[in-house]
C-alpha positions in Angstrom: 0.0 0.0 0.0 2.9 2.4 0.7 4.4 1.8 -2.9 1.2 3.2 -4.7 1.2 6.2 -2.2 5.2 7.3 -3.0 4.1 7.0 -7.0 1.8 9.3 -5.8 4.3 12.1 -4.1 6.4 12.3 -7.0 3.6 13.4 -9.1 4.5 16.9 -10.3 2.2 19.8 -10.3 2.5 22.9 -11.9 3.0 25.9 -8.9 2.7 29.4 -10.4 3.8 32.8 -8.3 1.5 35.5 -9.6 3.4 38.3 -9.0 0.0 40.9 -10.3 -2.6 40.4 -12.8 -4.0 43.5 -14.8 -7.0 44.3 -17.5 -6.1 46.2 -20.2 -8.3 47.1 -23.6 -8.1 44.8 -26.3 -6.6 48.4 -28.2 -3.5 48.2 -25.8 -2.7 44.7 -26.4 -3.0 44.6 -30.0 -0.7 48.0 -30.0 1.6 46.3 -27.7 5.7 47.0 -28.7 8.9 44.9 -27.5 10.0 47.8 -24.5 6.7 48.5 -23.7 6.0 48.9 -19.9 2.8 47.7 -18.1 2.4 49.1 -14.6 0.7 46.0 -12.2 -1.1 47.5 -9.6 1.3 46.1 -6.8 4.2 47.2 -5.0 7.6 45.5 -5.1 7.6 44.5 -1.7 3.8 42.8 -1.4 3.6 39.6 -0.6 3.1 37.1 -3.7 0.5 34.4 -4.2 1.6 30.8 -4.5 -0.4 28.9 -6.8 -1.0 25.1 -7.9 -3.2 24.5 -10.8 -4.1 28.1 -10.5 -6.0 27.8 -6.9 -3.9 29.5 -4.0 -2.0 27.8 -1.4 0.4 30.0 0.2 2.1 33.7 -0.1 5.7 34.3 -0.1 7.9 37.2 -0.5 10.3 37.7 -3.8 13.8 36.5 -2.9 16.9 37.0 -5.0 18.9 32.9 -5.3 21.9 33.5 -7.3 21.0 34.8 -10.5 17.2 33.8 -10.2 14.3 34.7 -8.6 12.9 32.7 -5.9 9.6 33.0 -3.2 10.2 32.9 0.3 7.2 31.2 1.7 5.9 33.3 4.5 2.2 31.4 5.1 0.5 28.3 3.4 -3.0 27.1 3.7 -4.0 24.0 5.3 -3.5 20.6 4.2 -6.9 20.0 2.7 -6.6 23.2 0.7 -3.4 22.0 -0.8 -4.8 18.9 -1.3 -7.9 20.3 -3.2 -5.3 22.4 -5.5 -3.5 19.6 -6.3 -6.5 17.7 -7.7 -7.5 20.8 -9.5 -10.3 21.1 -7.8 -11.9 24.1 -8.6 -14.5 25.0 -5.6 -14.7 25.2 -2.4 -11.6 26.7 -0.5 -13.8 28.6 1.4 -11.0 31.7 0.9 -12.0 35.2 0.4 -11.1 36.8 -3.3 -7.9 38.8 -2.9 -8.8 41.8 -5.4 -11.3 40.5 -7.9 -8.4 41.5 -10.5 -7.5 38.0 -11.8 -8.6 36.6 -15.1 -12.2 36.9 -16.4 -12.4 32.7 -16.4 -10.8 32.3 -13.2 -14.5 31.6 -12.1 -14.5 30.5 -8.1 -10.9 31.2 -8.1 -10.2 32.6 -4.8 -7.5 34.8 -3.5 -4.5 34.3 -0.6 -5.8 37.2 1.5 -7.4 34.6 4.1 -3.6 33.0 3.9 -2.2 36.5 4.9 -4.2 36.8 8.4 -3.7 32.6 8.9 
């Protein structure tokens, strides 16, 4: 039985780190230029949503790791949460919505402000 569970762990998962999302006219996109700028309506030092299948699990802060970026998890939600990302489940985390600025099919997407005050 513990065989099938260890298969299991070394599943990978894709984990995201939104850094800010933003809505912009279809105009701006289509107009969009190589050294164009988009300001994100988020400061440098705000904490950063940890995502798995696009369903929050934690926030961390932006860390430098040599010559990468890295997240420094600060907070991460309980197990069944993570659990629940992991399937892809798409319901039901029972967290608050961070901003409502996230993508227009994130549907019942919820945000990690609950995760902040955890």
């Amino acid at each position: 039985m513990a065989q099938p569970l260890q298969s299991l762990l070394r599943i990978e998962v894709p984990v995201i780190v939104l850094v800010a999302s933003h809505r912009m006219p279809v105009r701006a996109v289509l107009e969009m230029k190589p050294g164009a700028i988009i300001e994100l309506p988020k400061s440098a030092d705000d904490p950063l949503e940890i995502l798995v299948h696009n369903r929050p699990i934690g926030i961390g802060q932006a860390v430098k790791v040599g010559e990468n970026f890295g997240i420094r998890v600060t907070r991460v939600g309980p197990v069944d949460l993570r659990i629940r990302a992991i399937g892809g489940e798409r319901a039901g985390s029972g967290l608050p919505a961070a901003d409502g600025a996230g993508p227009p099919d994130d549907g019942p997407r919820r945000g990690a402000e609950a995760l902040q005050h955890a």
